[in-house]
ZAMARGU-4260 file (C-alpha; in steps of 0.2 Angstrom, whole numbers, plus 5000, padded with zeros to 4 digits):
<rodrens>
0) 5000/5000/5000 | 5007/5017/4995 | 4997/5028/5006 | 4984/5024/5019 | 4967/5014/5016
5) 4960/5031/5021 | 4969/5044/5007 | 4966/5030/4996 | 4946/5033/4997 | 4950/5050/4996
10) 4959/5049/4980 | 4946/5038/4976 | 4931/5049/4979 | 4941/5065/4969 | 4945/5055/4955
15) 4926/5049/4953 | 4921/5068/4953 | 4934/5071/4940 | 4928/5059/4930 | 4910/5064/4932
20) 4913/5082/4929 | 4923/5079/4913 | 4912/5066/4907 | 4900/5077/4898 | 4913/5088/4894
25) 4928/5080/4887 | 4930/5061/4885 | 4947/5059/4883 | 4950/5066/4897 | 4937/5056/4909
30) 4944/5038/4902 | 4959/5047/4909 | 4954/5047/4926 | 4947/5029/4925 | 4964/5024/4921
35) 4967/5033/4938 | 4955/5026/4948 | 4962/5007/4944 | 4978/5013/4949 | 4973/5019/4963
40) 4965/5003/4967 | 4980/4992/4962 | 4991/5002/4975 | 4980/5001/4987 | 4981/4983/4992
45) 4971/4972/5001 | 4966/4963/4988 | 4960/4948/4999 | 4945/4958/5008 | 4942/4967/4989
50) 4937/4948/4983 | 4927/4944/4997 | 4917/4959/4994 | 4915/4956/4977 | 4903/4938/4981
55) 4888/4952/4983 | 4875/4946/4970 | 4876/4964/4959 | 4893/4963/4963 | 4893/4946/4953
60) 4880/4951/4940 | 4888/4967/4932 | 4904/4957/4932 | 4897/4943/4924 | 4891/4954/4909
65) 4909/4957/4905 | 4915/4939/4907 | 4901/4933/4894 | 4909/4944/4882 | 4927/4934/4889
70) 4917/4919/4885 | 4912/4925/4868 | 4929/4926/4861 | 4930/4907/4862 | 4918/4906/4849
75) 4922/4922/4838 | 4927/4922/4819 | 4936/4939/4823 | 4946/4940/4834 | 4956/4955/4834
80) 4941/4967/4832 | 4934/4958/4848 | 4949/4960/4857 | 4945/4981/4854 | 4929/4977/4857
85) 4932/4971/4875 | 4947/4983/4876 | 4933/4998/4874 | 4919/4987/4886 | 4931/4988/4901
90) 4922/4999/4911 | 4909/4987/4913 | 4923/4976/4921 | 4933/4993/4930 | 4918/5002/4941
95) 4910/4987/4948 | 4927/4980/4953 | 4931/4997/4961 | 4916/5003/4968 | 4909/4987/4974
100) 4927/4980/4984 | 4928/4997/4992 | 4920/5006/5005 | 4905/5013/4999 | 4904/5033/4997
105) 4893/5040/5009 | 4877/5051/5004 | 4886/5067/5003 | 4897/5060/4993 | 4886/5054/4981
110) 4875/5068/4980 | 4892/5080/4976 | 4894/5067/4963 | 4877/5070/4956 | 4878/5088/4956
115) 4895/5087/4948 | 4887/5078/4933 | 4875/5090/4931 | 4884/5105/4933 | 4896/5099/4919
120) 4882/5093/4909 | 4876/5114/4909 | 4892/5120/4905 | 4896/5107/4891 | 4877/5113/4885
125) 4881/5132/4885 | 4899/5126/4876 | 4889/5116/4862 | 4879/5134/4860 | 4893/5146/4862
130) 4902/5136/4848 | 4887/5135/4837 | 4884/5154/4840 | 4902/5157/4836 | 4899/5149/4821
135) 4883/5155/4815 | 4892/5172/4818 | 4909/5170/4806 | 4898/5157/4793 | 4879/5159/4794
140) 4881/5139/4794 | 4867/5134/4807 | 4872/5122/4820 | 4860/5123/4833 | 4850/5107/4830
145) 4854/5088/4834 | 4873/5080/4827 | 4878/5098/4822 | 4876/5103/4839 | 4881/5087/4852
150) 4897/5087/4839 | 4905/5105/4844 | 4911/5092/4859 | 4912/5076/4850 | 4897/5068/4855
155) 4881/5060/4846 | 4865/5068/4850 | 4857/5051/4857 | 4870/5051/4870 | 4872/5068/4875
160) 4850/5068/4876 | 4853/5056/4887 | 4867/5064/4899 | 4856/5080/4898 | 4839/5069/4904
165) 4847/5060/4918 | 4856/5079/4925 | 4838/5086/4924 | 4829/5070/4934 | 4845/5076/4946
170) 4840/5091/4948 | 4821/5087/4949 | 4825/5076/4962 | 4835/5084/4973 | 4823/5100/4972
175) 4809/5090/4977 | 4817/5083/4992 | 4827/5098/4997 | 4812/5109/4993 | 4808/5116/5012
180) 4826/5120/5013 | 4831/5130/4998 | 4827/5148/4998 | 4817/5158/4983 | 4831/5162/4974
185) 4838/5144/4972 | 4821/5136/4970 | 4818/5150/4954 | 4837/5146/4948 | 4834/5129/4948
190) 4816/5132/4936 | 4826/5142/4925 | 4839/5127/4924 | 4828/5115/4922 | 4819/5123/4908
195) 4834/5127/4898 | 4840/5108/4901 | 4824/5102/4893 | 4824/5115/4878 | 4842/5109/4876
200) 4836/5091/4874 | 4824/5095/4862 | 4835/5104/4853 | 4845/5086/4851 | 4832/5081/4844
205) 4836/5064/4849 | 4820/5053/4847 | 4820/5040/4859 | 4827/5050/4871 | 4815/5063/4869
210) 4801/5050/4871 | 4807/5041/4885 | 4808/5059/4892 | 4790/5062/4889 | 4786/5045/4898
215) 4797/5045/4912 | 4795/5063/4919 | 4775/5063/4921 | 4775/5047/4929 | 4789/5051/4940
220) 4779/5067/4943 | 4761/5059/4945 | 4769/5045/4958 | 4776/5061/4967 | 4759/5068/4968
225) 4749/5053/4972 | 4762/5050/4988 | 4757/5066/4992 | 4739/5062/4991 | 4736/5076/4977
230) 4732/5063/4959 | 4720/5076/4951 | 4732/5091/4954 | 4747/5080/4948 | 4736/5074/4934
235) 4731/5091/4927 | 4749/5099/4930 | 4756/5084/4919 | 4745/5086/4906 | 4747/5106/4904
240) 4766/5103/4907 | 4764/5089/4890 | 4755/5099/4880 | 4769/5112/4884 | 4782/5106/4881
245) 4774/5098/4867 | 4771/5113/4860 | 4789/5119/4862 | 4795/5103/4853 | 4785/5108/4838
250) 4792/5126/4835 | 4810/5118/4833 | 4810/5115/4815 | 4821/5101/4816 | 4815/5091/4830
255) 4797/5093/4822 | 4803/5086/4808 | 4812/5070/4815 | 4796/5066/4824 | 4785/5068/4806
260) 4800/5057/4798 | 4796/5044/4812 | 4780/5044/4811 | 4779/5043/4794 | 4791/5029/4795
265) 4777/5019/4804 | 4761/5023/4799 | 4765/5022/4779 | 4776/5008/4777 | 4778/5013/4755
270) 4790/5024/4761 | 4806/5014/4760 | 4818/5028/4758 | 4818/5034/4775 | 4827/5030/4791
275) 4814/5023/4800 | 4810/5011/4789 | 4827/5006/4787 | 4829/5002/4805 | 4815/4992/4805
280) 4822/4983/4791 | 4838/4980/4803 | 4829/4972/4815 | 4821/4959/4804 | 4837/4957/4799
285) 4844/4956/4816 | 4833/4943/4821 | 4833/4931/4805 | 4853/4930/4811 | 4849/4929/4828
290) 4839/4912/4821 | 4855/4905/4815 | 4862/4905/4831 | 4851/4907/4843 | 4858/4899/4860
295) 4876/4907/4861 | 4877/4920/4847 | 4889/4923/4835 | 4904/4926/4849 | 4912/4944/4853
300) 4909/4956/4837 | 4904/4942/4827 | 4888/4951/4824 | 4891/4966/4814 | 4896/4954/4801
305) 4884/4944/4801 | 4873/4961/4798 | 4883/4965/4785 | 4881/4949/4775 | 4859/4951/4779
310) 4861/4967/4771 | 4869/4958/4756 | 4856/4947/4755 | 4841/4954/4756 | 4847/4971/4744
315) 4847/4986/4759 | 4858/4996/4752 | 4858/5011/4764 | 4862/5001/4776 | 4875/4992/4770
320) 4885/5006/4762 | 4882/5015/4779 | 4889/4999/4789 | 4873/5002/4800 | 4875/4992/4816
325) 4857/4984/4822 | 4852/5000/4831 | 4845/4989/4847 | 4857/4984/4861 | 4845/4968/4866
330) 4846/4962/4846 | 4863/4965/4846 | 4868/4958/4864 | 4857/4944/4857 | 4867/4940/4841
335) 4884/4942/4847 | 4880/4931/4863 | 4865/4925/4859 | 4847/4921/4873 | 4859/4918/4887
340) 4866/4936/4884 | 4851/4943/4881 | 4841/4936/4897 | 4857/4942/4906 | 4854/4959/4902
345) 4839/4960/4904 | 4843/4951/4922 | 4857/4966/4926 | 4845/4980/4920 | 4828/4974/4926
350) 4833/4965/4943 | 4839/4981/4951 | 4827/4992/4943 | 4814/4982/4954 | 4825/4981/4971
355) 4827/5002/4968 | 4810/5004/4968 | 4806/4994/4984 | 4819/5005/4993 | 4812/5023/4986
360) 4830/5025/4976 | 4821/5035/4961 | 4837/5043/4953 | 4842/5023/4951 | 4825/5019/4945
365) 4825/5032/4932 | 4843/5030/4926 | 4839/5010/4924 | 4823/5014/4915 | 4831/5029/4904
370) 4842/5017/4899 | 4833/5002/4894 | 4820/5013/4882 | 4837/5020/4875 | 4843/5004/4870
375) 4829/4999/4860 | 4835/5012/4847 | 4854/5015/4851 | 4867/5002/4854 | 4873/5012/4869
380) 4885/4996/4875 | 4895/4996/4861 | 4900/5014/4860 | 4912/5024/4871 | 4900/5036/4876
385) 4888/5024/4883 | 4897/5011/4891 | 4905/5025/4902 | 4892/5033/4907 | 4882/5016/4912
390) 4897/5007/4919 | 4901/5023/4933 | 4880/5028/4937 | 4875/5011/4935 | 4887/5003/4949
395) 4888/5020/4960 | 4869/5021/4963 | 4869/5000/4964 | 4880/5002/4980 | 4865/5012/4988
400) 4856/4992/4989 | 4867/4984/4996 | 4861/4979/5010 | 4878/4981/5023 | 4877/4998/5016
405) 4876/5007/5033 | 4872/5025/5024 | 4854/5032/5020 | 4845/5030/5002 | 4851/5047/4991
</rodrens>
């Protein structure tokens, strides 16, 4: 050991809150500090007590996810590209390893964490504008509207919709459970936050994330306001606040017109042209190769080829000469490692999404849920961007269910 178990947690914690403040920010520089943390880890010995504390059953789970894709690799046809692949996927191995062999973070800690997130999340927000405007200005080019505008910081607008959703529940959150404590002045700046948060989303104009948005607050909302013994005034606040932000979405030219493209894309299935009705191509296509091999998959990687020989077959240009990946995370978990990867996904998503919602953790509950609506069009675990974000949140609020955790729910 090179300092004390005690500065070792305090490295510890102060790399986390780098890494969640840079997350939104800059990438490069958060993988950076993951590198840190398993440093930090390494030096700090005790390797005997980490193990023990590594039996717990979510301990085992997340883990376990990673090791399938091990597994995979004893099947693949490609080899190298699934040694990158696993390379990349190592955070779903690094923070459960971490987090859950450690002493867990208290709620204070967590909490500044939290925050930490969602102040970065703001200022990467005002950056992606301030660089559009800056642009606009020298140009006239107009990059205020969904890849143009997530990609001033390198990001794709499904991902970054995402960040920004889960910074705003955050902030919901912690509003309403710190409401009697804030003064005017923070409860009106938190409003004003919000507000801008969810406009910015919009302005991603990120489909799946902007639905799961529009499912996921009101409910959050209404449950808040049924505990509270107030249904009819929750359920007339969440409709006016719908049909508000509703109307909002609409006047943004180029999120209204995504959501006309999507909706045409499923109502008029002649129109064979557009994206939506690619994707849903892809997925027949998916699940015809998923057939093939159904029980373990085509091994680590081995599905993108696979996809790409469907393609072949069956004439999709488009997506073939795009190299489109199946756009779902289950169809995807499901051909590379077949059932028994996809039951265990859906295991490691849906098993602590229920044990949150028995202990009242909400923020877990919504980032579980938030996620596993994203997947069904994003194949958020195979992309930098995702596998971060989902690896750190995933296994810091998880700790919070444990049940030798001796701090309070956050």
């Amino acid at each position: 050991m090179l300092f004390t178990q005690k500065q070792h947690q305090w490295y510890q914690y102060v790399l986390l809150m780098l890494f969640c403040f840079c997350l939104p920010i800059h990438q490069r520089l958060a993988t950076g500090f993951i590198v840190l943390l398993g440093l930090n880890w390494i030096l700090s010995g005790h390797f005997k007590e980490k193990f023990q504390q590594l039996t717990r059953p979510l301990a085992l789970l997340f883990i376990g996810f990673y090791c399938l894709h091990l597994f995979g690799l004893t099947y693949t046809d490609y080899l190298a590209t699934a040694y990158q692949n696993l390379e990349r996927k190592l955070s779903l191995l690094i923070f459960p390893l971490i987090l859950f062999s450690t002493p867990p973070i208290t709620t204070a800690q967590l909490k500044r964490l939290l925050l930490g997130f969602l102040l970065a999340c703001l200022i990467g927000s005002l950056t992606c504008l301030a660089s559009a405007g800056m642009l606009y200005a020298d140009t006239g080019i107009n990059t205020f509207y969904y890849e143009s505008l997530s990609k001033h910081l390198g990001f794709h607008p499904s991902y970054y919709a995402m960040y920004m959703a889960f910074a705003l529940f955050i902030l919901c959150a912690y509003l309403v459970k710190d409401w009697s404590r804030l003064s005017l002045g923070l409860r009106s700046t938190a409003f004003l936050v919000g507000g801008y948060l969810l406009i910015f989303i919009l302005m991603l104009s990120a489909r799946m994330e902007i639905l799961a948005a529009f499912l996921l607050f009101p409910c959050a909302f209404l449950i808040f306001m049924v505990k509270q013994k107030k249904f009819l005034l929750g359920l007339a606040f969440m409709t006016a606040g719908l049909v508000t932000i509703s109307a909002i979405a609409w006047t943004i030219p180029n999120t209204k017109m995504r959501i006309q493209v999507a909706l045409n894309g499923l109502f008029n299935a002649a129109q064979t042209q557009n994206e939506p009705d690619i994707r849903l191509q892809i997925w027949e296509s998916a699940i015809e190769a998923i057939a093939e091999k159904p029980i373990l998959g085509q091994g680590t990687t081995g599905g993108f080829p696979k996809m790409m020989e469907q393609y072949q077959l069956k004439h999709i240009t488009i997506a073939a000469e795009k190299a489109l990946n199946t756009h779902n995370q289950y169809l995807e978990t499901a051909l590379s490692l077949g059932l028994f990867g996809l039951f265990f996904l859906l295991v490691m998503l849906f098993l602590p999404l229920v044990m949150a919602w028995r202990q009242d953790q909400f923020i877990y509950v919504f980032l579980l849920a938030f996620f596993a609506l994203a997947i069904l069009t994003e194949n958020m675990l195979e992309r930098q961007q995702g596998i971060i974000f989902y690896a750190c949140f995933n296994s810091l609020l998880a700790l919070r269910l444990t049940r030798n955790n001796p701090t309070k729910a956050a």
